[in-house]
N, C-alpha and C positions, 0 to 999 in steps of 0.2 A: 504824845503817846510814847516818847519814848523808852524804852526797860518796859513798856504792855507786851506779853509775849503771846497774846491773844491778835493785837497787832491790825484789827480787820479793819479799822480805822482810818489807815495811811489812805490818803492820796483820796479822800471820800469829800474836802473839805467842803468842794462847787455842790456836792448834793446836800452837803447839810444846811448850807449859806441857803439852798433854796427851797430845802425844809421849814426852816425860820421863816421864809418870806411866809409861806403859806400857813403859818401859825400864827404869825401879827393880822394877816387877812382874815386870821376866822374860820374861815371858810373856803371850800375846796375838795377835790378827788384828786390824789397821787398817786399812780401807778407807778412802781417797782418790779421792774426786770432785771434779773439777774439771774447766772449757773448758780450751780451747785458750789457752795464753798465762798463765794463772793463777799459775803458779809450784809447781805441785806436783813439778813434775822437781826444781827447785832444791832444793823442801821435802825430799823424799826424800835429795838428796846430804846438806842439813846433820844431818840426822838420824842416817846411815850416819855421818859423819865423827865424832858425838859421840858415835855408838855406840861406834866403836872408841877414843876416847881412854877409855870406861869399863869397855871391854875384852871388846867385845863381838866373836867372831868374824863378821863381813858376808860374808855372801853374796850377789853383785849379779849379777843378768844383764847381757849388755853391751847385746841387741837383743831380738828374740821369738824369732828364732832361736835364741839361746844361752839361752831360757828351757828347751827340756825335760833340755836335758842336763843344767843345773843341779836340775831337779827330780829325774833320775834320781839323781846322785852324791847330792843326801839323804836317796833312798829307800833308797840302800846302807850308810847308815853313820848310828849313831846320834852328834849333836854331842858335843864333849867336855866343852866350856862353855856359857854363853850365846851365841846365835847371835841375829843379826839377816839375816834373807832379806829381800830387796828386790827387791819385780817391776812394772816401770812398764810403763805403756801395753799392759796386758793386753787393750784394745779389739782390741790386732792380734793376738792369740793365736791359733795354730789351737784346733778343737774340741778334740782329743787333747790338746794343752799343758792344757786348763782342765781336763779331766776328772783328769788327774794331782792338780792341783793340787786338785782338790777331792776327791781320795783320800788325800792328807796333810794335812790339815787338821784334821780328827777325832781322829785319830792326833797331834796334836802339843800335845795339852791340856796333860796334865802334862807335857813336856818343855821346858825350860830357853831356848824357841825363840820370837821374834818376829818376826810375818810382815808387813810393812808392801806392802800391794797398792794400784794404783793402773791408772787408766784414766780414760777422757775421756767424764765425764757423760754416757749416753744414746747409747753409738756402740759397746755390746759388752760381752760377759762378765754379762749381767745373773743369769741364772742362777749363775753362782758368786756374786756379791758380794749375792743374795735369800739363799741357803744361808747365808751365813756371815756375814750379820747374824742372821737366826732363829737362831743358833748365839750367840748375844752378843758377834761383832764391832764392835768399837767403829769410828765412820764418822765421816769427817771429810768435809764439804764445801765445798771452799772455791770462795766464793763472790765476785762483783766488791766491792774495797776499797770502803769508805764513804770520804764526800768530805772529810773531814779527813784521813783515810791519803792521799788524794790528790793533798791540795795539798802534807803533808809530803813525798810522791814529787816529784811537781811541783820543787816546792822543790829538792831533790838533782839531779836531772835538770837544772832551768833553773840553777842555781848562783845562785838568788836567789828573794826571794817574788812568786810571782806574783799580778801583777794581775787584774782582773775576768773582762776579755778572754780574756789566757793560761789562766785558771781553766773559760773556759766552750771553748774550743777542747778544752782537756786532757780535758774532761767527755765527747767523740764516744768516749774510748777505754774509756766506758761500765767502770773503775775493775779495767780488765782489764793488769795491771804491765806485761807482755808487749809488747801494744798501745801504752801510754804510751810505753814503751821507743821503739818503733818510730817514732812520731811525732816522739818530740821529736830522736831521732837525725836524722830528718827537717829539721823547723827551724832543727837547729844547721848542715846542709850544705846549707838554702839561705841561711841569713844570716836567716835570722827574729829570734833574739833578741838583747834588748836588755836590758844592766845596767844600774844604776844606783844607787847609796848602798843596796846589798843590795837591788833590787826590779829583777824580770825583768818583761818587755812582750814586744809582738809588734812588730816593722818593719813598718812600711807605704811605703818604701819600694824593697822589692824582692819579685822575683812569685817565690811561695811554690811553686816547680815539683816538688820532690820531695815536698812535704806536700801540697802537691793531687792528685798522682797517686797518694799514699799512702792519702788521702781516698777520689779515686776509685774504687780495689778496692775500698773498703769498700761504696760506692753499688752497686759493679757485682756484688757477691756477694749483692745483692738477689735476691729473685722479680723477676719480670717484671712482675707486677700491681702490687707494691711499688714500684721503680722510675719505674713509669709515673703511681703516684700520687702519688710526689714531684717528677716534674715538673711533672703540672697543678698542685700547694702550690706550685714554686717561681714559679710565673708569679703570683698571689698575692699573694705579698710574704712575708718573712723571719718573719711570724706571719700563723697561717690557721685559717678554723673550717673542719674535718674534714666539715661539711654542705658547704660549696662545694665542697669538691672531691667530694663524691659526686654533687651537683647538676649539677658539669662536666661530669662520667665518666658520668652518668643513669645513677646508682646510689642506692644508699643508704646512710649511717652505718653499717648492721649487718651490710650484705652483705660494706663493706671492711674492714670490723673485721678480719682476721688478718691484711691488709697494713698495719693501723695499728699492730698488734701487733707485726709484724716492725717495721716503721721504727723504733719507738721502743725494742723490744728492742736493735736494732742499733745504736742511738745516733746514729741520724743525726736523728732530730726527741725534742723532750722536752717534755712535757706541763706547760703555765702554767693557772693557775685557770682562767683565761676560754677559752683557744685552746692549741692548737700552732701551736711551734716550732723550726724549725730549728737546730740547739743551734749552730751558728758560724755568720757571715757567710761564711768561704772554701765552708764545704760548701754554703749554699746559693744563692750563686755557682756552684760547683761543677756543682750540678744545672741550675739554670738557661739556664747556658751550653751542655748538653746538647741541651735544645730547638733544631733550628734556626729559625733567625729565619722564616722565612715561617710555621711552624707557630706558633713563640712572636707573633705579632702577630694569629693567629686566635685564640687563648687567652683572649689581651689582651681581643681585641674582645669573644667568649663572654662573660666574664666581666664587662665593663664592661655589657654589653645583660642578662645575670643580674640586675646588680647595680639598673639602672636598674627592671627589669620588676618587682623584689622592692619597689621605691620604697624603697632603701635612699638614703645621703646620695646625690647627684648628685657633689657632690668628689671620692670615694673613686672613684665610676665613671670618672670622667674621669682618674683614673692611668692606667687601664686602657687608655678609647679614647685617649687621645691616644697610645699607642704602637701602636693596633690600627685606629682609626678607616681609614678609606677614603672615598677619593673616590666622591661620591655616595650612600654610607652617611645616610641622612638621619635616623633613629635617634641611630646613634654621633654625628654633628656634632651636633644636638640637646643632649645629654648633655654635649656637650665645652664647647655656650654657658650650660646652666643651670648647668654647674661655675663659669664662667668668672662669671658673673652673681654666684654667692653669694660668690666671692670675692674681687669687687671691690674693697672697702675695705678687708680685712684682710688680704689676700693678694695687692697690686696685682702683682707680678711673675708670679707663675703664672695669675694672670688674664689678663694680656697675652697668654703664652705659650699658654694653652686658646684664647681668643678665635679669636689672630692663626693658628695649628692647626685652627680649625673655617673660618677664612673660607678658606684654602691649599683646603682640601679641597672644597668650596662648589662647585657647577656655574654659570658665569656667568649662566646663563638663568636659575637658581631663583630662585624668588619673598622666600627667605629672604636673599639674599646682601644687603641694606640694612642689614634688623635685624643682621645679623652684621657689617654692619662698622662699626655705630653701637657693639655693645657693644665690637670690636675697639681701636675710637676712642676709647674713654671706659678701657678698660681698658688703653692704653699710657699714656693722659696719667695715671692714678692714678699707674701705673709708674715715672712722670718723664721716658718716652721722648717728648717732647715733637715733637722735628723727624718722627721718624715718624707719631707720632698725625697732624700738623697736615699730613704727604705723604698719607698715607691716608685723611683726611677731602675735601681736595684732588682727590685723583685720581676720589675716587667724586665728585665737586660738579659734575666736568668731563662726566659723562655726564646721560644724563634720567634725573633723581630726582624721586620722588613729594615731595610738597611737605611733608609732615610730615613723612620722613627728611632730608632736606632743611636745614629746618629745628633741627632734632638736630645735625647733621654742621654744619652753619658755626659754632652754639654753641660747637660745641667747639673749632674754631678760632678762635673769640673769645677762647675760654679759654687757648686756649696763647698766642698775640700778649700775651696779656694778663702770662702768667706770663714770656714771655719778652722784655719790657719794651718790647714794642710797643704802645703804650697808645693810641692816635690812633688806629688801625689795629681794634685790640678795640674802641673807644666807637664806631666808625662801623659796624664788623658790627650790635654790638649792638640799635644805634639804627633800625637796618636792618628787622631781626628785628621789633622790638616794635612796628614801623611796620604789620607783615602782620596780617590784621583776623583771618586763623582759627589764631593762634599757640597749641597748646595752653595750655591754663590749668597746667599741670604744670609747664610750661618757662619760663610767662610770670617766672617767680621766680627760677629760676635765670640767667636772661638780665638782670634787674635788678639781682643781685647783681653781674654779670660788669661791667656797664655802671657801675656806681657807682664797682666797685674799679679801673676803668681810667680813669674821671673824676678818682679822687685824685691819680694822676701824671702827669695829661696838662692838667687844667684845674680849681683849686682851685673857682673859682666858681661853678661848672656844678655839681660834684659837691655843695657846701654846700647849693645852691637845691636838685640832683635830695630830697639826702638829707634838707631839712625837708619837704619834701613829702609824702616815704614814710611820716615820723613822727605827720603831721597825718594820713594817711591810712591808717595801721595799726594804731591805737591798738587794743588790747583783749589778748588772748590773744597770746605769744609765738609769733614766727619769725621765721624765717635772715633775710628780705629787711631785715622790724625792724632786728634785730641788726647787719647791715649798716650801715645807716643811720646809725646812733647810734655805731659805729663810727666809719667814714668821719669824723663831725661831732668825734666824739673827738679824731681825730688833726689835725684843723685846727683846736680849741683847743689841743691841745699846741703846735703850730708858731706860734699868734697868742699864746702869753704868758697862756693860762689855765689853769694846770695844774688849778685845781681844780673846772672848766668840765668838762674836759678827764675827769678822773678817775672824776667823774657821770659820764658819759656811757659813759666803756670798764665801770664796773660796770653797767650796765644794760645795753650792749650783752651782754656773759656772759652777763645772767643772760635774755635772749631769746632767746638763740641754742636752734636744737632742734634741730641735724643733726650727726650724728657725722664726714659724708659731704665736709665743708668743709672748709678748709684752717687752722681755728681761729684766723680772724686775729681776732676779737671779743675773745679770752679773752688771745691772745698780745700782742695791743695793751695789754689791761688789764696784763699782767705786765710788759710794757718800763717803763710809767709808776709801777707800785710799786717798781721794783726804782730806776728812776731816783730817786726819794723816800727808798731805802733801806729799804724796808718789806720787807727783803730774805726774812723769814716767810710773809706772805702771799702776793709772787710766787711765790715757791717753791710754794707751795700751789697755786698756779693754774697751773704748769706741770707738775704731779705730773697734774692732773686732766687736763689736755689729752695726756702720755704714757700717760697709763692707760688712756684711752680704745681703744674697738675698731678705729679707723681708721689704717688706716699706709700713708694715701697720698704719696707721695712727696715732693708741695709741703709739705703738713702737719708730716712730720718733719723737712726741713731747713727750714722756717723753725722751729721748733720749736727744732734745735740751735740758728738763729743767738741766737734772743735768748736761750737758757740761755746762750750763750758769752757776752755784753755782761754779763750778768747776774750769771756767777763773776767776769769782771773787777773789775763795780762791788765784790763781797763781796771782791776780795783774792784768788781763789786764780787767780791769771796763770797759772801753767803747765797746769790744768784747762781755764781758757777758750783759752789757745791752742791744745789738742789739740782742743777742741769745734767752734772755728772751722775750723778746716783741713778736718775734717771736711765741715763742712758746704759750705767752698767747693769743696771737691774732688768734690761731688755736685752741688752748683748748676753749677758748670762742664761737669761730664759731661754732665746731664743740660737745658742748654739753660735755667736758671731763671735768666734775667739778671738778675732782681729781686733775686734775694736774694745774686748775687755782693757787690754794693758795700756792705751791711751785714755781711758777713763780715771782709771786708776792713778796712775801719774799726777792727774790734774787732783784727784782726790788726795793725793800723797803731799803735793806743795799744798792745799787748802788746810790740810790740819798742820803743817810746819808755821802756818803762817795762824791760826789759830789756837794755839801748843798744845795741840791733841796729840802727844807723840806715840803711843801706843799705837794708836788709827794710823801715822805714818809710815809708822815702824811696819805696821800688817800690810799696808797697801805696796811698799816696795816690796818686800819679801815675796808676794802675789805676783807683780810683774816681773820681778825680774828673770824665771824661767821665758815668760813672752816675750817681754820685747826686743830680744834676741833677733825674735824670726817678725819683727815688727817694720818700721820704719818706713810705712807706709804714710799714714795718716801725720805722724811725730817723728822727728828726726833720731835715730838710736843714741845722739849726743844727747837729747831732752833730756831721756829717760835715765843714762848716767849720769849727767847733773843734778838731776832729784836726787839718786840715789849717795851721789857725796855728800847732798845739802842734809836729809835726812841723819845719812852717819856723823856728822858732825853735830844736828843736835842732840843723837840719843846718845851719842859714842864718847865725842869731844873730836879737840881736832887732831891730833896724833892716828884716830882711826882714820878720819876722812884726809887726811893726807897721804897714809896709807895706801887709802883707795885710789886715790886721782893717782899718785903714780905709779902703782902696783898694777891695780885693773886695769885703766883707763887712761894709760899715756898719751892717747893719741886726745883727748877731750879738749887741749885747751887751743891746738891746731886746727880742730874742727869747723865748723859754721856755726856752735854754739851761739858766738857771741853777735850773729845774724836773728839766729830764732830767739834768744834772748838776752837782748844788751844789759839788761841789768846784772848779769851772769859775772860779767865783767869786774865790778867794782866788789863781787865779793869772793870772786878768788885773789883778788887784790889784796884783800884783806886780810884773808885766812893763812895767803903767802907770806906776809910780812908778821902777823902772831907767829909764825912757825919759824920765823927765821931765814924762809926759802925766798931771800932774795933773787936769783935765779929764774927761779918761777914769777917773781911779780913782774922781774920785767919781762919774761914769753909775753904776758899777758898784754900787758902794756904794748908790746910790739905788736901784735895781733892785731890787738881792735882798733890799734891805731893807722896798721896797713889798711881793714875796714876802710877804715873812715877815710884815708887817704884813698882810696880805691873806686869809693861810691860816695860820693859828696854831697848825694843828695840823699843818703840814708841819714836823716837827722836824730834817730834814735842810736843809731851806732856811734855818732858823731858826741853827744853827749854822754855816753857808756865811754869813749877815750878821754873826754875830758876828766871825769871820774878817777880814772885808773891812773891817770897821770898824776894827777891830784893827790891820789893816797900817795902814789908812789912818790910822788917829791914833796908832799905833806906842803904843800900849796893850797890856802885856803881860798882865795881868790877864785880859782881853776872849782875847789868842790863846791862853790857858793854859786857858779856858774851851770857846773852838772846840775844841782838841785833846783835850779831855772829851766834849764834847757831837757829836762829826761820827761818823756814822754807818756809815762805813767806813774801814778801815783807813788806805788811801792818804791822805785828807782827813784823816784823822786825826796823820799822820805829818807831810805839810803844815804842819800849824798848829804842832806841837810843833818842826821845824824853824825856822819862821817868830821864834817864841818863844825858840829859841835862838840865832839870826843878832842879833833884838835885844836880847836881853842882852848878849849878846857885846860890844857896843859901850858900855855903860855902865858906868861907873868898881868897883863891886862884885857884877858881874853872874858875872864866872867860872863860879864853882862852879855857880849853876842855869843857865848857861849849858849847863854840859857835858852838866848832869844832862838838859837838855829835848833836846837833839842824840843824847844815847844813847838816850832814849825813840822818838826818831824813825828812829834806827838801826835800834832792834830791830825796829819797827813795819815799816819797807821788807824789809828782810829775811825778816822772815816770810813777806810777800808776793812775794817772790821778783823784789822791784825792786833791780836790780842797778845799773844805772844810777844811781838814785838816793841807795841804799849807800855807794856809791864816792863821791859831792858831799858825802854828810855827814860821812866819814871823811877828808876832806880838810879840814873843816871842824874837827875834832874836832883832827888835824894840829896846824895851826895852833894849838890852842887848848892844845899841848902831850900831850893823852892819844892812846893809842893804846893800843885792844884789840880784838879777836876773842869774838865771842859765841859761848858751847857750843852745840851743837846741841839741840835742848829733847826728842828721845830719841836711843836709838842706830842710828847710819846703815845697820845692817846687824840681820839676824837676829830672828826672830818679835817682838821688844819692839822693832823701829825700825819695824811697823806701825804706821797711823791708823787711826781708827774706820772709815774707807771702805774700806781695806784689806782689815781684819780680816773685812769682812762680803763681801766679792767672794771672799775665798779662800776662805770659809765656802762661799759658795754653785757654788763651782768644786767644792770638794771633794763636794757632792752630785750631780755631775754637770752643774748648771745651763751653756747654752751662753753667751756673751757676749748675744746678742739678747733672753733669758729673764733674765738680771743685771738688764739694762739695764730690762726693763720692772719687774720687782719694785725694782729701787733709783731708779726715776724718772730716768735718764739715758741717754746715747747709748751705742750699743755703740761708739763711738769712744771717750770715755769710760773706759769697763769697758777698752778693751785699753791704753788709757793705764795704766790703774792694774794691770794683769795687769802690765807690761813692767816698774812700779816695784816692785812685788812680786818676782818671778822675780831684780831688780837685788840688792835687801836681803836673799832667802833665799840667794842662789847656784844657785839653780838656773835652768834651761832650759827646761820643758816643762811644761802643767796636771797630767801622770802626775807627777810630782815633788811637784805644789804640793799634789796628796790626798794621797800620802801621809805631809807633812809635818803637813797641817792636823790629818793623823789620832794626829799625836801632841800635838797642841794641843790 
């Protein structure tokens, strides 16, 4: 039956196998039971029609009406042949009609005659079909298709297989063909569904008018008490335990049991292990939208003040109040700041949204409006609403504040000035604060910390002195203010030329730290400086534990992306860190975190030098360089001058950027650069000896060679000297070694490059000439330096070859996925959202939808419904 959109047929097969039997027998009485909508009428024609192709004379009534005449004309004449009589919907029979028929019925044993009777379960005739099963009338019941007949219905009806969705909406017509019919005739004349490579969905962009009103007679052919019990479930939510709603309604579980019976009979809720449920999102829409709003916000409230009075979560309550709370409601606001309170860290934006909802509501005279707009204040800035946090701390400082809220509320304007790279501005609140003799002991730490991290970018001195102090005086058991400390002192060995000063210090800051609640610069500092090293395992590790963590405060996760973005760069994968970065500047900009714009930018500035998008580079230092001035927080201030020579040297030439490095930035090649980044090394190497400034090549060379001599177990700085020495004594041996021993790709390709320019020049260099230029081909390439590609193929030019690298798999279809691929589609196809990816794979959901769009590119397809049920043949 399949493409039959009539469809009544499925899943009928065992009634018709024993329809047949009783048609090779002759002889026989069939009763048919079935609802409304089942297919027993249908069942009855196909059986009549196959009667007659075996040559059975049928005799049909046409309505009830033409049933006694038909009984009369076979009480007058005995059949000739086999006969088949067929009397449907005897439910309407008069008395008279049934008693006929149950005077021929006795009477027709041994005659050659089969009576196939039918009626609508439980609505008439019981009496005759009790007589003439006690008489061994065989009974068929047909009863709602099971859910495999269902989805093969489904199926025919939607003109493809349907999905989860479609499967659980199809599920309200409770397996009744009739109903299905109805419904999906429905969907297709509102534009519901959707094909695709043989698989049906539901639109969600257009409103489902004729299957909601289809939906609604269903709701509304409830009882009254039914009804009225699925609208206090739908206020609720889309899953409900059956005690709240008796709870609601002060009732009980067992009083409502035959309205729960009906609901779930009727298909509008279906029973999960733990709770009921709604079986569709439209139907319990549907209901919901029934309430009107003034009743639906008293529900709310009931149910949020149930919830709290049972000391259930305070979270789940505050769904509730916050669409039902009231002004004045001292209870429900209550409820809406302990919500707001526990999900502070985890849940910075719906913390804001409960807070900033409970203080709206708030009577200006009450005693509570302080605390409420301290947690208001503390739960935007989690949020990263920073210009608000810092108006509304603001606006309450301007009236008479008790001096312990007080005190609360400028903090936190410490704190935003601070994040929003007003650092002068934070170290003078701070110093303010700590100056007051009854400052809680609670706060006195969080104000420390505030105070130290604004002394980094405003005044290196102050903060080195604040921060051995803190150390001399915190010795013993771990904490934040510690951790700080040793932080801070970290990142000014990095910038003074000690990376391994510098390294102690960010490992011990980690492993001090003891608040989830911070913005994990202790731990993120540690991972810029491995990653800078190329210890590119361990970072990783220390930024998996900082994403895994319970806190997803705002500051936290975007500085969080920027350094994973610096950090896929330094590993080679450019197009990963330029989705990571954009990310993260297009939230730092949003959301007012000026700190962490000009380390975005940065990394975005090397991604297009290394892509040759020079314009995009050209814009992005230009952008930083007013910041990262007051920066060098997150990036060393040498980072950000070395972008900015690498940049001037390719838009400028090198006469500009040498300029620069000794004009601007004398002090750069003295710095820790060549800690944060060894590769830094072999190309001021370079640039020195095109320019003539021998001088300068060998600072350089001394430098990274002290490094290396210094910390012997930094094996990325250790290869950055062999490099440098390399150029500089045009030693290919020494650059065939760099390009072994460098630690990341780019550095790697460098040297191999390096290695092939000078061969190039010596009398039987050729052939390992080509060979070190190809190696350094494929090596950019991989990494998706395009710019760089393009210098070596011109290079190669010259040298007479020219080819084209295969791609290392195929550009398109399930084998042109990566391992990071392969496990994002894996984890789409279980449902996972990008935010839920993102925390099980240790990355951004920037990230995740980067690699969704590259996926979707290589399958062909469009949309996540696609990408299951591809995965599902994988």
């Amino acid at each position: 039956m399949s493409g039959n959109r009539d469809g009544v047929f499925r899943g009928r097969e065992g009634e018709r196998e024993l329809l047949n039997g009783v048609l090779d027998a002759g002889t026989g009485v069939v009763l048919v039971d079935g609802a409304a909508g089942t297919g027993k009428t249908r069942l009855l024609a196909e059986v009549a029609a196959v009667a007659a192709r075996r040559g059975f004379d049928v005799a049909t009534a046409q309505d009830e009406l033409d049933q006694p005449f038909l009984l009369a004309r076979l009480a007058e004449r005995e059949p000739d042949g086999p006969t088949l009589v067929v009397l449907d919907d005897l439910h309407l029979a008069e008395p008279g009609t049934l008693a006929a028929l149950r005077a021929l019925l006795p009477a027709s044993g041994d005659a050659k005659v089969v009576w196939l009777l039918a009626r609508r379960r439980g609505e008439g005739a019981d009496r005759l079909f009790a007589a003439a099963a006690h008489r061994g009338a065989v009974r068929i019941d047909l009863r709602p298709l099971p859910e495999q007949e269902v989805v093969e219905l489904v199926t025919d009806l939607a003109g493809g297989v349907p999905d989860h969705d479609l499967r659980a909406l199809a599920s309200t017509a409770g397996g009744n063909p009739a109903a299905l019919i109805g419904l999906f005739d429905a969907l297709e004349r509102d534009g519901q569904l959707e094909l695709a490579a043989g698989n049906a969905s539901l639109r969600t962009d257009r409103l489902p008018r004729r299957t909601e009103a289809l939906l609604g007679d269903l709701v509304g052919s409830l009882s009254g008490t039914a009804r009225h019990l699925l609208q206090v479930a739908s206020v609720l939510g889309q899953r409900f335990e059956p005690g709240d709603v008796a709870e609601m309604l002060a009732s009980s579980t067992a009083i409502l049991l035959p309205a729960l019976d009906e609901v779930i009979g009727a298909g509008v809720v279906m029973s999960l292990e733990d709770r009921l449920a709604f079986r569709h999102e439209i139907l319990w829409r549907l209901v919901a939208d029934s309430v009107p709003p003034p009743v639906r916000r008293a529900l709310h409230r009931e149910a949020g003040e149930m919830l709290l009075a049972r000391g259930d979560s305070a979270v789940i309550a505050a769904k509730h109040l916050l669409h039902g709370a009231q002004r004045g409601d001292v209870r429900s606001i209550d409820g809406l700041v302990s919500a707001a309170k526990a999900l502070l860290w985890n849940a910075p934006e719906a913390a804001a949204e409960l807070a900033v909802r409970a203080l709206e509501l708030t009577d200006q005279a009450s005693a509570s409006l302080l605390h409420r707009t301290v947690i208001a204040v503390r739960a935007l800035t989690a949020a990263g609403k920073l210009a608000a946090a810092q108006a509304l701390a603001q606006e309450a400082l301007s009236r008479q504040v008790a001096p312990d809220a007080a005190a609360k509320l400028r903090h936190c304007v410490a704190t935003t000035t601070l994040l929003t790279a007003r650092h002068a501005e934070s170290v003078e609140i701070s110093e303010a604060l700590l100056r007051e003799p009854d400052l809680r002991p609670e706060l006195v730490g969080w104000v420390e910390i505030t105070r130290m991290m604004a002394l980094l970018g405003h005044d290196r001195r102050r903060a080195e002195e604040l921060a051995e102090s803190v150390v001399r005086t915190h010795q013993g058991s771990p904490d934040d203010v510690l951790a700080t400390a040793l932080a801070v002192l970290a990142a000014i060995a990095r910038d003074a030329g000690q990376p391994g000063a510098a390294l102690e210090l960010a490992r011990e800051a980690a492993r001090s730290g003891t608040s989830h609640d911070l913005s994990a610069y202790p731990q993120l500092l540690l991972a810029t400086l491995l990653s800078g090293l190329r210890e590119f395992a361990e970072a990783d590790s220390v930024v998996r534990r900082v994403r895994g963590g319970p806190s997803a405060v705002v500051t936290r996760e975007t500085m969080t992306s920027v350094v994973q973005a610096r950090m896929l760069l330094q590993a080679g994968r450019i197009e990963e860190a330029s989705i990571e970065a954009r990310g993260a500047l297009a939230v730092a900009e949003e959301t007012g975190h000026e700190t962490l714009v000009a380390p975005a930018l940065a990394v975005l500035a090397m991604v297009a030098v290394h892509t040759g998008d020079l314009p995009a580079a050209v814009e992005h230092v230009e952008r930083y360089r007013g910041r990262a001035a007051v920066d060098g927080l997150v990036f060393s201030r040498a980072y950000y001058q070395w972008a900015d020579v690498l940049v001037t040297h390719v838009g400028s030439g090198l006469d500009e950027a040498m300029a620069l490095l000794t004009g601007q930035y004398p002090g750069l090649v003295a710095s820790g650069l060549f800690a944060e980044e060894p590769r830094a090394a072999g190309w001021f190497v370079r640039r020195a000896l095109e320019a003539g400034d021998e001088r300068l090549a060998r600072d350089v060379v001394d430098r990274v060679e002290r490094l290396a001599g210094d910390h012997p177990a930094f094996r990325a700085v250790a290869a950055a000297a062999l490099h440098a020495r390399g150029l500089v004594d045009g030693d290919a041996e020494l650059l065939e070694l760099a390009s072994q021993q460098h630690r990341d790709l780019w550095a790697r390709a460098n040297a191999a490059e390096d290695l092939g320019v000078l061969l190039a020049g010596g009398p039987e260099g050729r052939a390992e000439s080509v060979k070190a230029l190809e190696n350094a081909l494929g090596l950019y390439r991989e990494i998706g330096a395009s710019r760089d590609s393009a210098r070596v193929l011109g290079r190669l030019r010259k040298l007479g070859r020219r080819r084209r690298a295969a791609p290392a798999r195929p550009a398109s279809g399930w084998s042109g996925l990566d391992d990071t691929e392969r496990a994002i589609a894996n984890l789409v196809a279980k449902g996972q959202t990008n935010r839920q990816i993102s925390t099980q794979l240790f990355m951004s959901p920037h990230t995740v939808n980067f690699h969704l769009r590259k996926i979707f590119r290589k399958l062909g397809i469009s949309s996540r419904v696609e990408l299951v049920m591809r995965s599902r043949d994988h």
